[in-house]
PDB file with one MODEL, atoms N, CA, C and O in Angstrom:
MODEL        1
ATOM      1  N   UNK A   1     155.401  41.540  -1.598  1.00  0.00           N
ATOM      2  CA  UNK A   1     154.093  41.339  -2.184  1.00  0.00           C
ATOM      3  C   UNK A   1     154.272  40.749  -3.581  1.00  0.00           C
ATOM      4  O   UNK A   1     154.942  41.359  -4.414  1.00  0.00           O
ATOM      5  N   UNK A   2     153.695  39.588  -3.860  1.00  0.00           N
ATOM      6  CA  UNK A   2     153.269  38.724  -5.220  1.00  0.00           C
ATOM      7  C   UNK A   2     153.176  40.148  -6.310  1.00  0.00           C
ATOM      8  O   UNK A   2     152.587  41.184  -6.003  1.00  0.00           O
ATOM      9  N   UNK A   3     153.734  39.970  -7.324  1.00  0.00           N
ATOM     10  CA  UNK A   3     153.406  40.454  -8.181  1.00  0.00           C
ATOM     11  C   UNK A   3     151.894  40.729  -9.321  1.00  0.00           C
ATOM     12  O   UNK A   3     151.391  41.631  -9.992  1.00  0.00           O
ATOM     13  N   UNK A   4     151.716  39.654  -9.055  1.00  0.00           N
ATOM     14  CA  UNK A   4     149.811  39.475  -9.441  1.00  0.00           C
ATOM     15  C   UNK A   4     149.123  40.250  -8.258  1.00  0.00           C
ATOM     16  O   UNK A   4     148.138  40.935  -8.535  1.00  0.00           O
ATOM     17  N   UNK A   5     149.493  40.202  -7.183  1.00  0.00           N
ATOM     18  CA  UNK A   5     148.720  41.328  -6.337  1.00  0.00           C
ATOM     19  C   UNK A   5     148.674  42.335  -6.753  1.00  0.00           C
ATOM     20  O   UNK A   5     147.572  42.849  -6.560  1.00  0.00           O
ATOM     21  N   UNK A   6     149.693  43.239  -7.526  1.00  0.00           N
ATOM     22  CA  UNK A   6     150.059  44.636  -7.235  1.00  0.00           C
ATOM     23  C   UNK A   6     148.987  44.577  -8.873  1.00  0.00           C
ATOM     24  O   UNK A   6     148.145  45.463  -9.013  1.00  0.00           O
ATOM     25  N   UNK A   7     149.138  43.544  -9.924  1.00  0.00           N
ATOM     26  CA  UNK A   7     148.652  43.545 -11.559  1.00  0.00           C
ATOM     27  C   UNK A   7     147.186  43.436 -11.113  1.00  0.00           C
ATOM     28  O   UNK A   7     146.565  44.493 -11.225  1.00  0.00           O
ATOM     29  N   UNK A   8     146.481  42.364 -10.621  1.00  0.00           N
ATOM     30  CA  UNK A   8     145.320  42.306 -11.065  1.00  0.00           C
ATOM     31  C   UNK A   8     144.074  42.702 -10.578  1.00  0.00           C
ATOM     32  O   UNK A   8     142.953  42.360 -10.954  1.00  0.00           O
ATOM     33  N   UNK A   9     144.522  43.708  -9.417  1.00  0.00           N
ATOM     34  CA  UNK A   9     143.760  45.170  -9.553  1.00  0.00           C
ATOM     35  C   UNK A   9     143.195  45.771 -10.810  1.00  0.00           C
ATOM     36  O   UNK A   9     142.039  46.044 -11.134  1.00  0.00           O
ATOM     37  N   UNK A  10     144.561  45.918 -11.534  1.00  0.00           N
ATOM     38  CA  UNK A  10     144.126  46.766 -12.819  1.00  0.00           C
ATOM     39  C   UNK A  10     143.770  46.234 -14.174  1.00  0.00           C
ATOM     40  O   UNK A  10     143.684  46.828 -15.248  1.00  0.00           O
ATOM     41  N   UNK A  11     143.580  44.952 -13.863  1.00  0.00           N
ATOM     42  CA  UNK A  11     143.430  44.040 -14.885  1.00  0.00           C
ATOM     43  C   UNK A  11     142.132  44.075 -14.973  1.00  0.00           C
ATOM     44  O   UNK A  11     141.601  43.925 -16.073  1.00  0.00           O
ATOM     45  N   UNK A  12     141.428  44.270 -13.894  1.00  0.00           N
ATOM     46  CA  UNK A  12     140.068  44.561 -14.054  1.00  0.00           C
ATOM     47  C   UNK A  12     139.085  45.950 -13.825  1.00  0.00           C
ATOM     48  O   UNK A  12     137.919  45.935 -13.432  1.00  0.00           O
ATOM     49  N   UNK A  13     139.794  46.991 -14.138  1.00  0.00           N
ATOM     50  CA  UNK A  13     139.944  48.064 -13.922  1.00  0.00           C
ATOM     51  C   UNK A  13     139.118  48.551 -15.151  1.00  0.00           C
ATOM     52  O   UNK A  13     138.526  49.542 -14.725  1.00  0.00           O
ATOM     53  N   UNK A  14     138.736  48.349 -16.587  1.00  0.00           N
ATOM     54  CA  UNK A  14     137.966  48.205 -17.733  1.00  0.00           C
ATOM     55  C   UNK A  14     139.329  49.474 -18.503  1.00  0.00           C
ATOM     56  O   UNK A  14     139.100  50.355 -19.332  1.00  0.00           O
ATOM     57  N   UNK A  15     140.427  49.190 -17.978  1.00  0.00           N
ATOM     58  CA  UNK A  15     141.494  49.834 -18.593  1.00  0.00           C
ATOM     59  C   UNK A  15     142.725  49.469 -19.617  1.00  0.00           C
ATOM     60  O   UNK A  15     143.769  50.101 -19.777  1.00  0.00           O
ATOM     61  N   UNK A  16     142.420  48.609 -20.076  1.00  0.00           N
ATOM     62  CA  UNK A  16     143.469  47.851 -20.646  1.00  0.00           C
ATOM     63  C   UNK A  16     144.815  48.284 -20.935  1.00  0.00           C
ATOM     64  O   UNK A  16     145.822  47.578 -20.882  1.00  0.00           O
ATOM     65  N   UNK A  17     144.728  49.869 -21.337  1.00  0.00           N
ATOM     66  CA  UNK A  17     146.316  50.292 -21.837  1.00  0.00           C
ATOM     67  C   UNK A  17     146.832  50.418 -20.490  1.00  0.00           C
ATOM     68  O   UNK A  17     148.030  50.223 -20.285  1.00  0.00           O
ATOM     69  N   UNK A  18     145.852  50.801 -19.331  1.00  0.00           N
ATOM     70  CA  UNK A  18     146.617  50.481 -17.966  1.00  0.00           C
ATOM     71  C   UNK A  18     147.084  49.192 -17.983  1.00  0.00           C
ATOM     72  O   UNK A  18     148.224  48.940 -18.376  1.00  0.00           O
ATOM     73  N   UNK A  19     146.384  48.415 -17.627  1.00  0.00           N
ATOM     74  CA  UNK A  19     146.786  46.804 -17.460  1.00  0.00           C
ATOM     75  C   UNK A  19     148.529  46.660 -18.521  1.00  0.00           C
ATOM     76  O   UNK A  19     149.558  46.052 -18.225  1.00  0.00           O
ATOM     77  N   UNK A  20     148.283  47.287 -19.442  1.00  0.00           N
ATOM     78  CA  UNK A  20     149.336  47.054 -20.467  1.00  0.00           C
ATOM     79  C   UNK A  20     150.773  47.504 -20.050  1.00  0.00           C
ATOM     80  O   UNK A  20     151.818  46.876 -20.217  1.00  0.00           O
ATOM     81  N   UNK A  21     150.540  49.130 -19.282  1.00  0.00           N
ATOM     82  CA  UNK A  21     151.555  49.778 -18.611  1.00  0.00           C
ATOM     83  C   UNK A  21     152.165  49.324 -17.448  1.00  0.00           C
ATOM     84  O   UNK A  21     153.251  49.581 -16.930  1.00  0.00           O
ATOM     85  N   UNK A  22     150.891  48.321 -17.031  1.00  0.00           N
ATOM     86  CA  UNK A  22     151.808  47.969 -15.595  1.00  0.00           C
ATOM     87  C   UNK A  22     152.472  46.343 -15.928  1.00  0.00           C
ATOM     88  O   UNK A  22     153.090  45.863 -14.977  1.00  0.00           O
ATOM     89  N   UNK A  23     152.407  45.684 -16.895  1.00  0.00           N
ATOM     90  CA  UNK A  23     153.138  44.659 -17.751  1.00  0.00           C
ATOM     91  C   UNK A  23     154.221  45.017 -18.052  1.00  0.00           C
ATOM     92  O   UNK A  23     155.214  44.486 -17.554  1.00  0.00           O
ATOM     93  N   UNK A  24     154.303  46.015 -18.950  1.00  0.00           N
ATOM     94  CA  UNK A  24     155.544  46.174 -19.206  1.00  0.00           C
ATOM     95  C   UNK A  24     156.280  46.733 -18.423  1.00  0.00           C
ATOM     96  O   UNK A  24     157.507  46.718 -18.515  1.00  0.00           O
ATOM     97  N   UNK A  25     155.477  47.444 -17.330  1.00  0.00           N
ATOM     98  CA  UNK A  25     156.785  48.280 -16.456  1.00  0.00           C
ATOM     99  C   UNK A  25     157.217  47.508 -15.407  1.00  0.00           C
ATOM    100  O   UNK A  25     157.966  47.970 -14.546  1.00  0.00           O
ATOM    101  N   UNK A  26     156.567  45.670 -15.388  1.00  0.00           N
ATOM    102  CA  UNK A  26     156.862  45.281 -14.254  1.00  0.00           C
ATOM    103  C   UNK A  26     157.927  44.252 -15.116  1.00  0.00           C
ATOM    104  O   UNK A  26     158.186  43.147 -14.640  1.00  0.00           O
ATOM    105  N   UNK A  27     158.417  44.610 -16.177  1.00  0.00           N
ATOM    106  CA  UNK A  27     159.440  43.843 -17.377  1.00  0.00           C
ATOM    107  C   UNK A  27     158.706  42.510 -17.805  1.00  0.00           C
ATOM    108  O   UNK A  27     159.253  41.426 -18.011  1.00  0.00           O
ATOM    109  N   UNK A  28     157.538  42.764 -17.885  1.00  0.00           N
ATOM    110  CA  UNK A  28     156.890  41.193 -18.839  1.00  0.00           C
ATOM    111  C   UNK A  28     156.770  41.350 -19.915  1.00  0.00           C
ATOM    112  O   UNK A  28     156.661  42.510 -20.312  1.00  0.00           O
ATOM    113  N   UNK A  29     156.741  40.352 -20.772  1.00  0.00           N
ATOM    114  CA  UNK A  29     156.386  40.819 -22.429  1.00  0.00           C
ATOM    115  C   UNK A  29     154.910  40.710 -22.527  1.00  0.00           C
ATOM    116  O   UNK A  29     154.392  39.928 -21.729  1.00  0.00           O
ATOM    117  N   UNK A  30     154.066  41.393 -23.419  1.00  0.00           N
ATOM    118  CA  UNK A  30     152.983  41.496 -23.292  1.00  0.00           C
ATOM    119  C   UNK A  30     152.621  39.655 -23.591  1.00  0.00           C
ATOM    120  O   UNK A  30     151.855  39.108 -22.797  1.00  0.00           O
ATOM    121  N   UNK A  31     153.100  38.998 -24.515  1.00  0.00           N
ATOM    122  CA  UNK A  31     153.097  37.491 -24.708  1.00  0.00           C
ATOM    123  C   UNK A  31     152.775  36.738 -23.319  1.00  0.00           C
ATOM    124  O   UNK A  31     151.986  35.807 -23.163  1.00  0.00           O
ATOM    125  N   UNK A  32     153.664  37.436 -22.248  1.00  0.00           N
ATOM    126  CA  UNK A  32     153.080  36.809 -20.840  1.00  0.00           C
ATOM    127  C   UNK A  32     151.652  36.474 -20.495  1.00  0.00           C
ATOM    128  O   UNK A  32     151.231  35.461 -19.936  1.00  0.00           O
ATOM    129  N   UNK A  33     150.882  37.696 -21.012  1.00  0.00           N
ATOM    130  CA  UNK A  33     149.460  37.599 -20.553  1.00  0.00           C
ATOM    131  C   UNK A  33     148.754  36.654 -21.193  1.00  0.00           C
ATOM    132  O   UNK A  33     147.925  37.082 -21.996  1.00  0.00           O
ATOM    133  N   UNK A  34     148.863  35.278 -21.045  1.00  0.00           N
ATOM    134  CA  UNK A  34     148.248  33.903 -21.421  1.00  0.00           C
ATOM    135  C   UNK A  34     146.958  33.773 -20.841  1.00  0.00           C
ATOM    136  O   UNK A  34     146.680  34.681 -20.058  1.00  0.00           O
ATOM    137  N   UNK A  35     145.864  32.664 -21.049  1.00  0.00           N
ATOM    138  CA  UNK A  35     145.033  32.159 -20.486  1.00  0.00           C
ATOM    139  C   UNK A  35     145.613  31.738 -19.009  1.00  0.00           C
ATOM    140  O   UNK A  35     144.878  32.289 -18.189  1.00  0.00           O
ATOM    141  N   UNK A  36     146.283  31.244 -18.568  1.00  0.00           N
ATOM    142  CA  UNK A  36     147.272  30.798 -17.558  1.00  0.00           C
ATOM    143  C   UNK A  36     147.022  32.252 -16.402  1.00  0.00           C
ATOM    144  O   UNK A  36     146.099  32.175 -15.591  1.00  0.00           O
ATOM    145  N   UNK A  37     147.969  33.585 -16.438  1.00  0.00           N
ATOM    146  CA  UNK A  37     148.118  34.262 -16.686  1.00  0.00           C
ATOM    147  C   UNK A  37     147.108  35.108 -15.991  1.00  0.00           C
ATOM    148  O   UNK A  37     146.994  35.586 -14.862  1.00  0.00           O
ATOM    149  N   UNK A  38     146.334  35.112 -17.232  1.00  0.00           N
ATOM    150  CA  UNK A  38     144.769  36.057 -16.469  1.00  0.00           C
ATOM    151  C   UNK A  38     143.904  35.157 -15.503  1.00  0.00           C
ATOM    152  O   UNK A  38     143.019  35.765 -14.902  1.00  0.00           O
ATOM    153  N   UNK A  39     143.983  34.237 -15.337  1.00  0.00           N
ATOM    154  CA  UNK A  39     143.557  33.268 -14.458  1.00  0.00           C
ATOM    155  C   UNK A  39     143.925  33.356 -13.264  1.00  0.00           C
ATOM    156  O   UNK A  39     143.107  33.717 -12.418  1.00  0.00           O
ATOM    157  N   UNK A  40     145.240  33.048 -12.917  1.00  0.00           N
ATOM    158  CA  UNK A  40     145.916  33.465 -11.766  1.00  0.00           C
ATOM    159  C   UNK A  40     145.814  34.592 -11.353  1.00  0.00           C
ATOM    160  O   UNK A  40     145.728  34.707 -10.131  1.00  0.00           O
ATOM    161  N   UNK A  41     145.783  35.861 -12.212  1.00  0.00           N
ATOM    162  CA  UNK A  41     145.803  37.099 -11.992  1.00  0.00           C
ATOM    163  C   UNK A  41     143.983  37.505 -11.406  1.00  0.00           C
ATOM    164  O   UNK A  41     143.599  38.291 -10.540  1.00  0.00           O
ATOM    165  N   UNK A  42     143.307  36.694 -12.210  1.00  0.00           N
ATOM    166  CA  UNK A  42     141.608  36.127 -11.190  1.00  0.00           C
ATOM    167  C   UNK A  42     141.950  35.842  -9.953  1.00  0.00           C
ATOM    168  O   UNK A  42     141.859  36.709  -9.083  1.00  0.00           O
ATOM    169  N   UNK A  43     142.321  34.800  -9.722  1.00  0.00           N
ATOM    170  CA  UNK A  43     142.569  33.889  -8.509  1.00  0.00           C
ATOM    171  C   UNK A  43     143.665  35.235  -7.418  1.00  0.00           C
ATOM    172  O   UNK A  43     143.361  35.362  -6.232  1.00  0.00           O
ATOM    173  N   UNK A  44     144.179  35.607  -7.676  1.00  0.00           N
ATOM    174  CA  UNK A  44     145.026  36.873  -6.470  1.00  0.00           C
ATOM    175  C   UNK A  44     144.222  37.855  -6.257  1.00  0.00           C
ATOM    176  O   UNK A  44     144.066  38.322  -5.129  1.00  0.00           O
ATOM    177  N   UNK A  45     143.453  38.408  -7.577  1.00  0.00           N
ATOM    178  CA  UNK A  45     142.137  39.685  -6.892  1.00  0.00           C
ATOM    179  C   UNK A  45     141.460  38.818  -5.973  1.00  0.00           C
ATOM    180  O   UNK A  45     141.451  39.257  -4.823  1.00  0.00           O
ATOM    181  N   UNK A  46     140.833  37.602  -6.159  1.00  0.00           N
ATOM    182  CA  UNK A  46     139.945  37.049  -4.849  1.00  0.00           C
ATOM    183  C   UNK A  46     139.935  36.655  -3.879  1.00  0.00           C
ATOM    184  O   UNK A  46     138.994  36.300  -3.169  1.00  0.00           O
ATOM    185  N   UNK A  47     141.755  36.672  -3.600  1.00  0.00           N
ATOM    186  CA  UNK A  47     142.193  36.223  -2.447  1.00  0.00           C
ATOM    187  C   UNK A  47     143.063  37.638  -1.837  1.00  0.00           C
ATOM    188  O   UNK A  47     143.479  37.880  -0.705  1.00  0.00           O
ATOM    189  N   UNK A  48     143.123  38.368  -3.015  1.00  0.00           N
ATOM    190  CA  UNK A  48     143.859  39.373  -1.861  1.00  0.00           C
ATOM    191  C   UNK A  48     142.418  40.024  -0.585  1.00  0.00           C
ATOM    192  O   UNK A  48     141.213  39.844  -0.763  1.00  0.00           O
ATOM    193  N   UNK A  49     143.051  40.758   0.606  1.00  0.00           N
ATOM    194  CA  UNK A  49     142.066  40.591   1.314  1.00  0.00           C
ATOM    195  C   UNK A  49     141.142  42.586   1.700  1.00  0.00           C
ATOM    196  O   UNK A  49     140.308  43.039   2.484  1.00  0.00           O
ATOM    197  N   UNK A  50     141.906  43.045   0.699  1.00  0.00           N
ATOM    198  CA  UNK A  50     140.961  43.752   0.218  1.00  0.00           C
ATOM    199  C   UNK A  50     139.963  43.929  -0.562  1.00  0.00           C
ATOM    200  O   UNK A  50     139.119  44.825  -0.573  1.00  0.00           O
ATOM    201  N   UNK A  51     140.164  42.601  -1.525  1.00  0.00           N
ATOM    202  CA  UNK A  51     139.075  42.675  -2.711  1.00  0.00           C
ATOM    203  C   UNK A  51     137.862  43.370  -2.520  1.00  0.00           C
ATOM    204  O   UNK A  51     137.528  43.882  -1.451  1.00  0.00           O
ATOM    205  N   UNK A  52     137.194  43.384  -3.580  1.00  0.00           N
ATOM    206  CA  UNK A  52     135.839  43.823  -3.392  1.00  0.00           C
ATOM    207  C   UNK A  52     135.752  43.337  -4.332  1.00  0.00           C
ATOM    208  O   UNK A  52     136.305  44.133  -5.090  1.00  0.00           O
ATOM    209  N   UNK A  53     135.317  42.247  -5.101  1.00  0.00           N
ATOM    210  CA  UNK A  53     134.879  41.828  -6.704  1.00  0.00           C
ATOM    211  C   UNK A  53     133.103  42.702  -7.140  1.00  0.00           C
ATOM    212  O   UNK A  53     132.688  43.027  -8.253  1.00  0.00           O
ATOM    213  N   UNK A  54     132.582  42.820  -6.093  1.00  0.00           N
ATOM    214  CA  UNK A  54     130.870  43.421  -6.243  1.00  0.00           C
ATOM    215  C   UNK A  54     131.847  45.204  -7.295  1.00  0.00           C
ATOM    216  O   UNK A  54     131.782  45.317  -8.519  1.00  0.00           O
ATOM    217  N   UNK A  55     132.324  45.878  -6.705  1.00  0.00           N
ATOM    218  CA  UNK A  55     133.041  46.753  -7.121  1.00  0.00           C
ATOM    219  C   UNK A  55     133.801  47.082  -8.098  1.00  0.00           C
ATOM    220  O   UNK A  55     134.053  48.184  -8.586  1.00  0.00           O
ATOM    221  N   UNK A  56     134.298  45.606  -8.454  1.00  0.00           N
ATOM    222  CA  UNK A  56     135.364  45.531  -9.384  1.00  0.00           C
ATOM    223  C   UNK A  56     134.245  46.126 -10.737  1.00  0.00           C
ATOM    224  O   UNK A  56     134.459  46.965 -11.612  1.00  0.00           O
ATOM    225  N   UNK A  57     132.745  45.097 -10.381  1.00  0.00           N
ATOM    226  CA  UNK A  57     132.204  44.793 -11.951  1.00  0.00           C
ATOM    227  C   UNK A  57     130.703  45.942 -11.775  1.00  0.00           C
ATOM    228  O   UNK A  57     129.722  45.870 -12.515  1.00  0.00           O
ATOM    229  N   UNK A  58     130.850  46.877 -10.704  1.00  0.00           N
ATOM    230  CA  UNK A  58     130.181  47.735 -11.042  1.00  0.00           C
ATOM    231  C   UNK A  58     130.972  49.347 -11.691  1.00  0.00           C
ATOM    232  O   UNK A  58     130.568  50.383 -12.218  1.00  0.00           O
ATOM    233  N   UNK A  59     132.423  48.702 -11.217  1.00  0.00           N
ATOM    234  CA  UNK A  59     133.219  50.301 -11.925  1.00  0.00           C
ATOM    235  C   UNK A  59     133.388  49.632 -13.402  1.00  0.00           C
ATOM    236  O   UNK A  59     133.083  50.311 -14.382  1.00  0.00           O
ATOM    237  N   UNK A  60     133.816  48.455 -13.547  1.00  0.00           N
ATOM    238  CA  UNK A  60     134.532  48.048 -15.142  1.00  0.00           C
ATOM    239  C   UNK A  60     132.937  46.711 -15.337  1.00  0.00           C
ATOM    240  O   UNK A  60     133.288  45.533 -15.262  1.00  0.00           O
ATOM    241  N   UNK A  61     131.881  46.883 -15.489  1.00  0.00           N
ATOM    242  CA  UNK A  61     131.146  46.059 -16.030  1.00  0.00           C
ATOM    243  C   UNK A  61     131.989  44.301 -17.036  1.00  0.00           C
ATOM    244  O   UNK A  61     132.777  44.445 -17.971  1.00  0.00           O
ATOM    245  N   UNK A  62     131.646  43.199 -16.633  1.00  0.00           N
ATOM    246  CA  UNK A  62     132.737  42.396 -17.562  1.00  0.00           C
ATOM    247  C   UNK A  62     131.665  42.118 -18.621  1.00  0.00           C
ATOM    248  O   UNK A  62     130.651  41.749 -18.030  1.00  0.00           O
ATOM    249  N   UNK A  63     131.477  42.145 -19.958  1.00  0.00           N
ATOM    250  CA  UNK A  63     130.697  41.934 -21.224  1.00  0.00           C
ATOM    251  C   UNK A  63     129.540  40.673 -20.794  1.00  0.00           C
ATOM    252  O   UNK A  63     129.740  39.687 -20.084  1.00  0.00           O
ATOM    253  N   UNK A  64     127.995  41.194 -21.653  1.00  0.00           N
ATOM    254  CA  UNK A  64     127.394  40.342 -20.935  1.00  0.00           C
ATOM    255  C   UNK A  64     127.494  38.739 -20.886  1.00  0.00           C
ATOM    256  O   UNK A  64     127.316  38.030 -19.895  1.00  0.00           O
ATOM    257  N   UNK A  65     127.786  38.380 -22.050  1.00  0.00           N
ATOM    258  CA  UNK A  65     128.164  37.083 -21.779  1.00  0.00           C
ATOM    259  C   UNK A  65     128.755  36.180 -21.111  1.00  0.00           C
ATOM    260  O   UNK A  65     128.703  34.959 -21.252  1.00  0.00           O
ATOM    261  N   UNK A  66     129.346  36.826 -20.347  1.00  0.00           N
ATOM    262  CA  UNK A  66     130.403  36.533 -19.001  1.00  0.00           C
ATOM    263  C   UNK A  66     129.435  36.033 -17.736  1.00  0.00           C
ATOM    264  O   UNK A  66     128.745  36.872 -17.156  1.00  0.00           O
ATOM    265  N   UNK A  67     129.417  34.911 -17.414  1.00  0.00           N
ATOM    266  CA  UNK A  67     128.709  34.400 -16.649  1.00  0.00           C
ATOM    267  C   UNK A  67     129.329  33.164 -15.690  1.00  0.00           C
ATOM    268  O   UNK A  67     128.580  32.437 -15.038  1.00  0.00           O
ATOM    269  N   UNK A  68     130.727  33.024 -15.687  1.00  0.00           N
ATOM    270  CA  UNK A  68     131.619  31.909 -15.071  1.00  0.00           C
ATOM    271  C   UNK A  68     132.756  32.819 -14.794  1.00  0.00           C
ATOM    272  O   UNK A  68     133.015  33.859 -15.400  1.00  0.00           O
ATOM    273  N   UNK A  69     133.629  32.109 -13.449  1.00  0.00           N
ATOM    274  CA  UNK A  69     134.767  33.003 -13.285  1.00  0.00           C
ATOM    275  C   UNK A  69     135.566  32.671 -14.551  1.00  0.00           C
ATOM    276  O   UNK A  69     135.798  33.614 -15.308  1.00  0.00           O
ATOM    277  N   UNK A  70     135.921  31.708 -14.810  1.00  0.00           N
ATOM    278  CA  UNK A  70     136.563  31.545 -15.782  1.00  0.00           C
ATOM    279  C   UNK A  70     136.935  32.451 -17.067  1.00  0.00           C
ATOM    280  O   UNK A  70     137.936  32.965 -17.568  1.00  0.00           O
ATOM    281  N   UNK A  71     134.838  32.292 -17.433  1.00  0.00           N
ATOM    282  CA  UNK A  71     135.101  33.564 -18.793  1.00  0.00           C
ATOM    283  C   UNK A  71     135.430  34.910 -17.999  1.00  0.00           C
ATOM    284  O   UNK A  71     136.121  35.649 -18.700  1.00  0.00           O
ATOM    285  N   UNK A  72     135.096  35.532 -16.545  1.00  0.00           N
ATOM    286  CA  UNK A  72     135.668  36.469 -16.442  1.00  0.00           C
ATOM    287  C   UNK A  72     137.162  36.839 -16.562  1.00  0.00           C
ATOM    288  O   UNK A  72     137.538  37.933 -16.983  1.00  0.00           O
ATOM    289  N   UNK A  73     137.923  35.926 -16.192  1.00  0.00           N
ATOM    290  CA  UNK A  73     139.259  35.241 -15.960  1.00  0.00           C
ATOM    291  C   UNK A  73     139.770  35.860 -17.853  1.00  0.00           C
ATOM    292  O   UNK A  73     140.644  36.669 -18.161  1.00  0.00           O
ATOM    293  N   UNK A  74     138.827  35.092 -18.749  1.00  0.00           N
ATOM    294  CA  UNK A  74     138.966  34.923 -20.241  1.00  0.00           C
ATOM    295  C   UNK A  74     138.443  36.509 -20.666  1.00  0.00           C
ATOM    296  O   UNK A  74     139.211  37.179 -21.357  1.00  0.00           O
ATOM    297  N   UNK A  75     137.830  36.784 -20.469  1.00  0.00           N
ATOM    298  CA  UNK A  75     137.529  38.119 -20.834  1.00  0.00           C
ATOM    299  C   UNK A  75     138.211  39.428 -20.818  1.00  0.00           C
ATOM    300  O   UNK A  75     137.630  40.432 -21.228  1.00  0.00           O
TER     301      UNK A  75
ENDMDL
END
């Protein structure tokens, strides 16, 4: 299994020091997490084939301004 599978679960989880724990414990430097990065890590939650994105943003709300995947991606 892709490694962004197993991350960006929790990337959108409204947990960040999680997100942070599973970076470093998967040996990335936190510097990894680029625009690039969280993008891709977008793009694997929506293709893995459990997703639920309706779920994702009723447990972790994404800030209101967020209105494109992108800024979710950026956010």
């Amino acid at each position: 299994m892709h490694l962004l599978y197993q991350i960006s679960t929790v990337r959108l989880s409204g947990e960040p020091a999680l997100h942070q724990a599973f970076i470093q414990g998967a040996g990335l430097s936190p510097a990894a997490v680029d625009v690039t990065w969280r993008r891709r890590s977008l793009l694997y939650l929506l293709l893995h084939p459990y997703s639920n994105l309706a779920w994702f943003m009723d447990v972790a709300p994404p800030p209101q301004q967020v209105r494109t995947l992108e800024e979710l991606a950026d956010s």
